[in-house]
C-alpha positions as CSV (number, residue, x, y, z in Angstrom):
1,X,-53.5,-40.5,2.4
2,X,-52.9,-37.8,5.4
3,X,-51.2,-40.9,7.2
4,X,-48.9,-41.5,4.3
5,X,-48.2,-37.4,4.0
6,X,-47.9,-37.0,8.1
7,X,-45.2,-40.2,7.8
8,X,-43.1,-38.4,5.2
9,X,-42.9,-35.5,7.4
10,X,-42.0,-36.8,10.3
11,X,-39.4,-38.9,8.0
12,X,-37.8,-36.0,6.1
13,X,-37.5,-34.2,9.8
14,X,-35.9,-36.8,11.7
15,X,-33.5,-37.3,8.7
16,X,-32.8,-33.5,8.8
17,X,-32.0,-33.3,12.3
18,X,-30.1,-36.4,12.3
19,X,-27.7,-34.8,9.9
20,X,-27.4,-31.6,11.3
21,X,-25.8,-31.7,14.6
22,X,-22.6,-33.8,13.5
23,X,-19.6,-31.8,14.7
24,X,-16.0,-32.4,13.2
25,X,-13.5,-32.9,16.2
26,X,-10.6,-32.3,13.8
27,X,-12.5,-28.6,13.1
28,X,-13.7,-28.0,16.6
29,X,-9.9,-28.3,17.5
30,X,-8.7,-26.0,14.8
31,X,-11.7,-23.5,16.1
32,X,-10.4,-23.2,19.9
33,X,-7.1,-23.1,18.6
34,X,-7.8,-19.3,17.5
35,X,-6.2,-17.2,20.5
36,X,-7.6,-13.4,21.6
37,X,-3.6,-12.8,22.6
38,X,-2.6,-13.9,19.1
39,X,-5.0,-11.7,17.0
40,X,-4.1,-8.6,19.1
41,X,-0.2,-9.0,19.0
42,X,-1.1,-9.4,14.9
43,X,-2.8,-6.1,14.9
44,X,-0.7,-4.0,17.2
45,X,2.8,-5.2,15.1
46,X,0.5,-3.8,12.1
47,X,-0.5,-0.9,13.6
48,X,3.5,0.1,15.1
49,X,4.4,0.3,11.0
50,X,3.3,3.6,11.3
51,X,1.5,3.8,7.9
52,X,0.5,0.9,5.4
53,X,-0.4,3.2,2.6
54,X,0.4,1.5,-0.6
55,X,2.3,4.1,-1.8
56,X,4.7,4.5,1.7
57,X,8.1,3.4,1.8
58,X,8.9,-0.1,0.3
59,X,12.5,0.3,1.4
60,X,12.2,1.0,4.9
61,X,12.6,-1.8,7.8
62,X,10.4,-0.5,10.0
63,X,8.1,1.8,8.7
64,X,5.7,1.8,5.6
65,X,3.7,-1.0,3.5
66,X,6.9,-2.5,2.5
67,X,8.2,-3.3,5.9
68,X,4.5,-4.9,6.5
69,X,4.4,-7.1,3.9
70,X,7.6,-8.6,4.9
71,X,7.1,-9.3,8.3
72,X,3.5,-10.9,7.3
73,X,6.0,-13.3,4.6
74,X,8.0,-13.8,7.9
75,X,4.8,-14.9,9.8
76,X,3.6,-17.2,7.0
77,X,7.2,-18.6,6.5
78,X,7.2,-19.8,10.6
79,X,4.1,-21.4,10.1
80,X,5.2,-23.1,6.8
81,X,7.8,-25.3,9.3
82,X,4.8,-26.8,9.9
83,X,3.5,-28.2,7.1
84,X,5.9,-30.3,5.9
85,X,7.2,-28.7,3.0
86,X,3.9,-27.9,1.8
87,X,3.2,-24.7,2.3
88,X,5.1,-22.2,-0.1
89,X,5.5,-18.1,0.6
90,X,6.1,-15.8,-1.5
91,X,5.6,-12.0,-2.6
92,X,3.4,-11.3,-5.6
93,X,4.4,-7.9,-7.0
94,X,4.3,-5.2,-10.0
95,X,5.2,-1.8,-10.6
96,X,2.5,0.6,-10.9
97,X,2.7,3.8,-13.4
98,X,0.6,7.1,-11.7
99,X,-2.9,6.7,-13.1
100,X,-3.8,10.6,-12.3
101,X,-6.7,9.0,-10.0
102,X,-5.3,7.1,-6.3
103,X,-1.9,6.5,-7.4
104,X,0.4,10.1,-7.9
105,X,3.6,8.2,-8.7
106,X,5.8,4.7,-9.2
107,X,4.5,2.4,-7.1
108,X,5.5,-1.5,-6.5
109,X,1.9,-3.3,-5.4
110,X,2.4,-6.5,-3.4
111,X,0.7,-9.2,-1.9
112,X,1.9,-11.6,0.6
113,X,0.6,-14.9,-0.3
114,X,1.2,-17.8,1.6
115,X,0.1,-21.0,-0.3
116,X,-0.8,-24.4,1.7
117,X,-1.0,-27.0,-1.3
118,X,-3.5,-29.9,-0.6
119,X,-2.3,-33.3,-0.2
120,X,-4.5,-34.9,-3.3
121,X,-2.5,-33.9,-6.8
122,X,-5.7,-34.8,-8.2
123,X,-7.6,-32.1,-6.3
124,X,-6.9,-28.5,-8.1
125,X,-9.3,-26.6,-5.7
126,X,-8.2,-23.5,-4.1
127,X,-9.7,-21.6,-1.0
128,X,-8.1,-18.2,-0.6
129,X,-8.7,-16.3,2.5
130,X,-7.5,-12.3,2.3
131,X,-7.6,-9.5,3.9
132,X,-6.0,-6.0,2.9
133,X,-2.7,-4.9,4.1
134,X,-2.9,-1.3,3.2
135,X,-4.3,1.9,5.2
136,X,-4.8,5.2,4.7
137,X,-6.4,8.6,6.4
138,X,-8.7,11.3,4.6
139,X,-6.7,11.8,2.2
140,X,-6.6,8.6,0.0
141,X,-3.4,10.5,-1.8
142,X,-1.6,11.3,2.1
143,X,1.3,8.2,2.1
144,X,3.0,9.5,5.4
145,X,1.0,10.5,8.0
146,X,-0.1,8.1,10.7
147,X,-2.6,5.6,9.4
148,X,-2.8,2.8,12.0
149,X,-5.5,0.7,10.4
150,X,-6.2,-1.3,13.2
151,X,-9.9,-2.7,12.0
152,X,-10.0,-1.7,8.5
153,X,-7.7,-3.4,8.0
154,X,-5.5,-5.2,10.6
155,X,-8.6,-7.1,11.9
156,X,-8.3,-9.0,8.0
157,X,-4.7,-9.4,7.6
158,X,-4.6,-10.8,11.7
159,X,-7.5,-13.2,10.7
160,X,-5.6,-14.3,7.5
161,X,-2.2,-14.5,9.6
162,X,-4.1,-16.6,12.6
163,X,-5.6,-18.8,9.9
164,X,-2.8,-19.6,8.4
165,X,-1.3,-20.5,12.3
166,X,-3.9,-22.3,13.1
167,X,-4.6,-24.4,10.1
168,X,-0.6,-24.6,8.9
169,X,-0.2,-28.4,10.5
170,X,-3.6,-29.6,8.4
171,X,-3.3,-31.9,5.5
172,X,-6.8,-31.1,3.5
173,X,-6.8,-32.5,0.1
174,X,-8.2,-28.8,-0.9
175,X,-4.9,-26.1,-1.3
176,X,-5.5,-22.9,1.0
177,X,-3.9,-19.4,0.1
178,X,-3.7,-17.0,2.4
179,X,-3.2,-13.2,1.1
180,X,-2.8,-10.2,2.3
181,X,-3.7,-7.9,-0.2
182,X,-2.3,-4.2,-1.5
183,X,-3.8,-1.5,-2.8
184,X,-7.2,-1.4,-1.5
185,X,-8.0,1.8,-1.0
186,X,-6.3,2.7,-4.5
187,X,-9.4,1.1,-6.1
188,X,-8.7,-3.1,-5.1
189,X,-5.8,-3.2,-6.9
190,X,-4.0,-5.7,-5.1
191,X,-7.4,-8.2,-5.4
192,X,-7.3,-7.5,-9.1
193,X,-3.6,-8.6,-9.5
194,X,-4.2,-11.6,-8.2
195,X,-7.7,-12.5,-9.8
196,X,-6.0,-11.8,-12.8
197,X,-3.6,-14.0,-12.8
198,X,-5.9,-16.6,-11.5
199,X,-7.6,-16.2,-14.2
200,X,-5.3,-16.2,-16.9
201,X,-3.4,-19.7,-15.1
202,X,-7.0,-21.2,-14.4
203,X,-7.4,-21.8,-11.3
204,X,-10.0,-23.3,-9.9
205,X,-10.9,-21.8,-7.0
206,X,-13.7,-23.0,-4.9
207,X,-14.2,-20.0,-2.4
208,X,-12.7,-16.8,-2.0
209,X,-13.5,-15.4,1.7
210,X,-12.6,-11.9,2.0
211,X,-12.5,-10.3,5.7
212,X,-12.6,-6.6,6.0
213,X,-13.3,-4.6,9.3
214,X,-14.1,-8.0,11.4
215,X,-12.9,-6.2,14.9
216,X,-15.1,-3.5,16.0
217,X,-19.0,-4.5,17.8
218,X,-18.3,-3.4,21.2
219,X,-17.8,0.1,20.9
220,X,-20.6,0.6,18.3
221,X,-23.3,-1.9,19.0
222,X,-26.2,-0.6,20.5
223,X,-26.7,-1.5,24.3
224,X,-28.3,-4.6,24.9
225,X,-28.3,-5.6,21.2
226,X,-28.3,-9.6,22.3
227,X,-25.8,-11.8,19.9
228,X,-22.9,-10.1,17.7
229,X,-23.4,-10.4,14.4
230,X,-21.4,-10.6,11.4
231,X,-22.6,-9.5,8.1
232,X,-21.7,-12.0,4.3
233,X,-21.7,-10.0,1.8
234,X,-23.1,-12.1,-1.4
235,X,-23.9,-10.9,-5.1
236,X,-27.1,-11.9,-6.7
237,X,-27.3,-12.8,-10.7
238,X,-24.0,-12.9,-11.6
239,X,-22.5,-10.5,-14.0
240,X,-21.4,-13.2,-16.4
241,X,-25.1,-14.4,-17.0
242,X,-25.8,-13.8,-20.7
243,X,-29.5,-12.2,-21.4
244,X,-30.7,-16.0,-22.5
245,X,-29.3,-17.5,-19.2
246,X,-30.6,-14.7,-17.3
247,X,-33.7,-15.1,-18.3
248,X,-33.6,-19.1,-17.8
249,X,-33.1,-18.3,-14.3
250,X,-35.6,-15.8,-13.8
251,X,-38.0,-18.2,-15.3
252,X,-36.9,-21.2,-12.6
253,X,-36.8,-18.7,-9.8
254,X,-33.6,-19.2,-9.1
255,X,-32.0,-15.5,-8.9
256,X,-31.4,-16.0,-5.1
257,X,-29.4,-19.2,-5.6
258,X,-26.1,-18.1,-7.5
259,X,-22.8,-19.9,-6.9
260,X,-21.9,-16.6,-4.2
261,X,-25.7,-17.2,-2.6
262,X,-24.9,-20.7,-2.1
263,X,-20.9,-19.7,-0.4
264,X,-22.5,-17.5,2.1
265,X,-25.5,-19.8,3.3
266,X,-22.6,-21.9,4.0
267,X,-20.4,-19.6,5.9
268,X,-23.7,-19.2,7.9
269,X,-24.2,-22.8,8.7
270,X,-21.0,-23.7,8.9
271,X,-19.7,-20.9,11.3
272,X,-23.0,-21.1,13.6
273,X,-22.3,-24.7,13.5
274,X,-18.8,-24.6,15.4
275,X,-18.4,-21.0,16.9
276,X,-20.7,-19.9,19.7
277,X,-22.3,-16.4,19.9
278,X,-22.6,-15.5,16.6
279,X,-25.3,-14.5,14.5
280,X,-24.4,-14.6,10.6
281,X,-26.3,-12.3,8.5
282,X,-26.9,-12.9,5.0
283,X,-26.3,-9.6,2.8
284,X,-27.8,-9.9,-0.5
285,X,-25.9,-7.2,-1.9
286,X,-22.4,-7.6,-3.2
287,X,-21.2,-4.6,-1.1
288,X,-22.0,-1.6,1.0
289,X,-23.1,1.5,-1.2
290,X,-20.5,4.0,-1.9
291,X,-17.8,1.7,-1.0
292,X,-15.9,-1.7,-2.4
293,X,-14.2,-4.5,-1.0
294,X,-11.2,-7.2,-2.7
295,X,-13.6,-9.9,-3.5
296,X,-15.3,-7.8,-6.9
297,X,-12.5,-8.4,-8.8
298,X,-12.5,-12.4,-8.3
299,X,-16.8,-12.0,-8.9
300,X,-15.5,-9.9,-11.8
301,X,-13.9,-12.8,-13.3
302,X,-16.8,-15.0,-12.5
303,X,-15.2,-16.5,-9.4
304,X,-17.0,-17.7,-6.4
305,X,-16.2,-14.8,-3.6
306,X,-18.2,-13.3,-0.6
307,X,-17.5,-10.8,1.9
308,X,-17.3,-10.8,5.8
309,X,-17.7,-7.4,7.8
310,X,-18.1,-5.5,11.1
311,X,-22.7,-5.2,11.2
312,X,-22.2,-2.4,12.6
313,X,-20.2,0.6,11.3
314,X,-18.4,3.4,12.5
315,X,-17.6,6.0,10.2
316,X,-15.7,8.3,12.8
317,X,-13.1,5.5,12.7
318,X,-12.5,5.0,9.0
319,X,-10.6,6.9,6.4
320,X,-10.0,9.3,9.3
321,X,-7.1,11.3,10.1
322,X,-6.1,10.8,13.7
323,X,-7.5,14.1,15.9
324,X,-9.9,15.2,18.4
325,X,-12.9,17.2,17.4
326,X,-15.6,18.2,20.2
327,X,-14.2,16.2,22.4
328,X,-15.0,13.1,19.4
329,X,-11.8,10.8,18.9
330,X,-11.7,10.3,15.2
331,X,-9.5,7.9,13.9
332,X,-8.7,3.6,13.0
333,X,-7.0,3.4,16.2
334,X,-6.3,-0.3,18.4
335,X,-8.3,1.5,21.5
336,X,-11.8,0.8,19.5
337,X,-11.1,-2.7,18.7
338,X,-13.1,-5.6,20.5
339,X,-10.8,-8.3,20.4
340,X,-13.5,-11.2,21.8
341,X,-15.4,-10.1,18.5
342,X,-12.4,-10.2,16.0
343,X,-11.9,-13.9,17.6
344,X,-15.3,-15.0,17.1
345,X,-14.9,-14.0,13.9
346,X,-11.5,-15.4,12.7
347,X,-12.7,-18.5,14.6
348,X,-15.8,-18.0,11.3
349,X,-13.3,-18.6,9.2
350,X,-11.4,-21.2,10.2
351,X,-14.4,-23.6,10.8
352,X,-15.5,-22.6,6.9
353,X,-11.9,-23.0,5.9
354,X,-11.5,-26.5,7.3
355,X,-14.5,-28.1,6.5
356,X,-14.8,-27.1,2.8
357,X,-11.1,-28.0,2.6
358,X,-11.5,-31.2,4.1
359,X,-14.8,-31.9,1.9
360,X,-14.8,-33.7,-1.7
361,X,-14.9,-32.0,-4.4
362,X,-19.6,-31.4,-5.6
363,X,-21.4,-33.9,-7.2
364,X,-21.0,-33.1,-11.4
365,X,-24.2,-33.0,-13.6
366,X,-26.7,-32.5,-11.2
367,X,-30.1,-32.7,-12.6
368,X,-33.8,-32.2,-11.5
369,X,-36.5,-34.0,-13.8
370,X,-39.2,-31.9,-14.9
371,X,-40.4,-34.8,-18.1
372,X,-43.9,-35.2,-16.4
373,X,-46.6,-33.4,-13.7
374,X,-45.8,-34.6,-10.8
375,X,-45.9,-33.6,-6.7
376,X,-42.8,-35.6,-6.1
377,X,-39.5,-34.6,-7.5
378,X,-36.4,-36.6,-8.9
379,X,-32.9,-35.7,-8.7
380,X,-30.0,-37.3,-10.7
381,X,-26.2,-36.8,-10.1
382,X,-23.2,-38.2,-10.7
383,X,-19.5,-38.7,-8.6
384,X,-16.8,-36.0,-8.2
385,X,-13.8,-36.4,-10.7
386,X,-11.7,-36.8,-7.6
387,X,-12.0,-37.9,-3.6
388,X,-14.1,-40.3,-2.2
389,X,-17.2,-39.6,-0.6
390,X,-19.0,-41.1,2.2
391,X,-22.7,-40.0,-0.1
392,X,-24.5,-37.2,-0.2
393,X,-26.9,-34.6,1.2
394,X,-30.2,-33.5,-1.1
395,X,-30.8,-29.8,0.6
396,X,-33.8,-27.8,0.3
397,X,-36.6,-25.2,1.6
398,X,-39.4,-23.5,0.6
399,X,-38.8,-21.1,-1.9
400,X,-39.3,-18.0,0.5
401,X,-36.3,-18.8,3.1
402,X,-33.0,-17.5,3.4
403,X,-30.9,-21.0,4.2
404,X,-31.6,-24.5,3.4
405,X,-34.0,-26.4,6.1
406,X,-33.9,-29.4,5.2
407,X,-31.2,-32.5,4.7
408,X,-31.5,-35.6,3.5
409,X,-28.6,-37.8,2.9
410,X,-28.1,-40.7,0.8
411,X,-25.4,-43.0,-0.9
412,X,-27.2,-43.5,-4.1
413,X,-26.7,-41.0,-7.3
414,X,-30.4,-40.5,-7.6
415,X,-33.5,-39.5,-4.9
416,X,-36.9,-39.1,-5.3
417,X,-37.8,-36.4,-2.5
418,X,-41.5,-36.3,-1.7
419,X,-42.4,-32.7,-2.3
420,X,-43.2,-30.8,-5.5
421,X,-40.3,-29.1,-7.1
422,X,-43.1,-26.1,-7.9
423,X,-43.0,-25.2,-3.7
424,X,-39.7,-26.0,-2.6
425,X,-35.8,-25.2,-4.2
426,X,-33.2,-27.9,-4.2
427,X,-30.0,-29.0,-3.7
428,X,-27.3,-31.8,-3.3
429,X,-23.9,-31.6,-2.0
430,X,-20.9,-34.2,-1.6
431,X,-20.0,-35.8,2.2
432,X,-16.7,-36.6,2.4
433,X,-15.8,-39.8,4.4
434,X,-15.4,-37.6,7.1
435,X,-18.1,-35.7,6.7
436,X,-17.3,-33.0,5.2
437,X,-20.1,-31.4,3.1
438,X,-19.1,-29.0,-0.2
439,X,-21.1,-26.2,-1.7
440,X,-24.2,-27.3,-2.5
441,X,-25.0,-27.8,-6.6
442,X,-28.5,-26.3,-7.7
443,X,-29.9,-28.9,-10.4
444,X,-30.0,-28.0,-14.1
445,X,-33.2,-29.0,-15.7
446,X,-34.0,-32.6,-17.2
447,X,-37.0,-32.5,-19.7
C-alpha cells in the first residue's frame, strides 16, 4: 500500500513538472519585443499635454485630455497597419451633465479604444487591457494647472499603447481591446461607460487587466528589498452571488476560488513564467482602502477583472500639486519613474495577453463527483463550443495555498486524480494545440 501511495506521488510530480516549464516561443518573442525607450517616449508625450484632467480642453491641439486622447487614437491607428485590417480605432464618447460631486460643468468623456478582432468568427471572447488617461492635482475639481501624471497614470496608458505595438502583428483567435480610459479620478467613469455598454451588447469578455501606477519601485522600495514586486488586485465572493449561492460556496470552501481569484493566479504564473525578476503578489482585496480603480465597474457587472499596481506606494507623488515643501518634491512627475520596472511590468501583460489569447476557449460543464465516500476523486468535462485543443490540464493544491501546485494533463474528458477531494481544491483548463492554457474552470458538484 505505501508503495502504491509513494508511486502516485512521484507520478503526479513528474507529471506536474513536466508541464510546467513549456515556454511559448511565439510569447517569449512578443515579451522581449517590449522596449524601455518606447514606454518612456509614451509617458513623456503624456506628460508634455500639460494637464489630462477630464474636464481640460477637448478642443485644444496640444494641451488638455482631448489632445491626449487623440494622439493615443493616432498611436493605435499606426499599429492597426499592422494587422491586416483587423484592428479597428475608434473614440467612445458622451457628454456629461455637472453632477454637483467631481464634475462642475459639461463635459465630453472619452475613451480611446483600439480593438484587435480575433481571427476565429466563432470565438466571441474579448481581453481588454486599460489604463486611465486622465490626471489631476489636489484638487480633483482644478482642470488647468499642471498635472503630469507620469505613474498614475501614464505608466497604464504606455503599457496599453506598447501592448497594442507589440502584439498588433498577432493573429489570436481571442479579440484584444486596448483602452485608455477617462474620467478616473471623477469616480471611474470612463470604466463604467464602457462596462456598460459591454454589458448591455453582451460581450463576453474573458479578462479585463487594468494597469494603474505600474512605474514607480526604485524610488520607494526599501534598500535591498531583493525582487520587484507587483501587486493583482482580485475580489473574493462576488457581488452577484445570491444568499443561496453564497452559501453553497461557503459550504464547499470555495470563497477563495472566484472567477477574479482564478484571473490573477494566472497573471502570477503566467508573468513569472515568461518575464524575469518579478515577484507577483496576489491581493485578495478588490482594491486599496480609501481609493478605486477602472476594473469595479466591469466586477460590478459581474465581469471577470483584476488589477495590477506599483507594491509600493508613494503618496507624496499622487493627487499632488507640483511644489517643494521642506526641501520634499511633491508631485506625479517623470523624474520618479523607474522605467526598467514599468517594462517588467508591461512585459506582465503582454505574456498574459498572448497566451490566454492564443488559448481555447475552457472546458464547459465541468463536474466533480461527490455520489459516494471515496479518497480518490473523479472529474467530468466536456469540449469548448469553439477551437481545438491539444487536451487538458486537471490543476490543484491543498486547500491552504495561494496558486495551483499541481498539473496533470490529459486528452480524455474525464480523470480520476488520486487524492481526496475533502484535502485538496481542483481544477481543469483547456490546452490549445499550441499550448496555450485558459482560465482554469472550478467543478460544480455531481451527486
Amino acid at each position: 500500500m505505501k508503495k502504491t501511495i509513494l508511486l502516485v506521488s512521484v507520478l503526479l510530480s513528474v507529471i506536474a513538472t513536466a508541464q510546467k516549464y513549456d515556454k511559448d516561443p511565439e510569447i517569449s518573442a512578443y515579451v522581449k519585443a517590449v522596449t524601455k525607450d518606447s514606454l518612456k517616449s509614451n509617458v513623456e508625450k503624456l506628460v508634455s499635454f500639460g494637464t489630462r484632467h477630464t474636464m481640460s480642453s477637448t478642443i485644444d491641439k496640444d494641451k488638455g485630455i482631448g489632445a491626449a486622447r487623440s494622439w493615443v487614437l493616432s498611436k493605435f491607428r499606426n499599429y492597426a497597419k499592422n494587422s491586416g485590417g483587423r484592428m479597428e480605432v475608434y473614440l467612445q464618447n458622451e457628454d456629461l451633465q455637472p453632477d454637483g460631486k467631481r464634475i462642475n460643468k459639461v463635459t465630453n468623456l472619452g475613451n480611446a479604444i483600439g480593438l484587435l478582432k480575433g481571427t476565429d468568427p466563432l470565438d466571441k471572447r474579448i481581453i481588454i487591457i486599460s489604463g486611465h488617461l486622465d490626471s489631476r492635482v489636489s484638487d480633483v475639481l482644478n482642470s488647468t494647472d499642471y498635472a503630469p501624471g507620469a505613474n498614475d497614470d501614464g505608466s497604464g496608458v504606455a503599457a496599453v499603447i506598447e501592448s497594442a505595438r507589440v502584439l498588433s502583428k498577432s493573429k489570436f483567435p481571442m479579440s484584444i481591446l486596448f483602452v485608455a480610459v477617462s474620467g478616473e479620478e471623477q469616480g471611474l467613469l470612463g470604466a463604467k461607460m464602457l462596462s456598460d455598454k459591454a454589458k448591455a451588447d453582451n460581450w463576453e469578455i474573458e479578462a479585463v487587466l487594468n494597469n494603474d501606477m505600474i512605474g514607480n519601485n526604485r524610488f520607494d522600495a526599501p534598500k535591498n528589498d531583493g525582487t520587484p514586486k507587483l501587486r493583482v488586485f482580485s475580489e473574493g465572493l462576488s457581488a452577484f452571488e445570491t444568499d443561496k449561492s453564497a452559501a453553497k460556496i461557503r459550504s464547499l470552501g470555495l470563497e477563495n476560488d472566484g472567477n477574479a481569484r482564478q484571473l490573477a493566479r494566472y497573471v502570477k504564473e503566467i508573468g513569472e513564467k515568461y518575464v524575469n525578476n518579478i515577484d507577483i503578489k496576489l491581493i485578495y482585496r478588490n482594491d486599496r482602502f480609501l481609493r478605486g480603480g477602472d476594473h469595479t465597474p466591469f466586477v460590478n457587472q459581474g465581469f471577470t477583472a483584476v488589477r495590477l499596481t506599483d507594491y509600493y506606494e508613494n503618496y507624496d507623488h499622487q493627487h499632488q500639486d507640483i511644489r517643494t515643501e521642506n526641501n520634499i518634491k511633491y508631485g506625479d512627475l517623470i523624474e520618479f519613474m523607474d522605467f526598467d520596472y514599468l517594462k517588467t511590468n508591461t512585459a506582465v501583460n503582454v505574456a498574459v495577453l498572448a497566451n490566454l489569447a492564443k488559448s481555447t476557449p475552457q472546458p464547459e460543464n465541468v463536474l466533480m463527483d461527490v455520489k459516494e465516500l471515496s479518497n480518490s476523486t473523479k472529474l467530468t468535462w466536456e469540449k469548448p463550443k469553439s477551437g481545438k485543443v491539444k487536451g487538458y490540464n486537471v490543476l490543484y493544491r491543498e486547500t491552504d495555498q495561494s496558486v495551483w501546485t499541481h498539473k496533470i494533463f490529459t486528452t480524455e474528458t474525464s480523470y480520476i486524480v488520486p487524492l481526496s477531494k475533502d484535502n485538496f481544491i481542483f481544477a481543469v483548463q483547456s490546452v490549445s494545440v499550441s499550448g496555450n492554457q485558459s482560465l482554469p474552470v472550478i467543478p460544480k458538484v455531481s451527486r
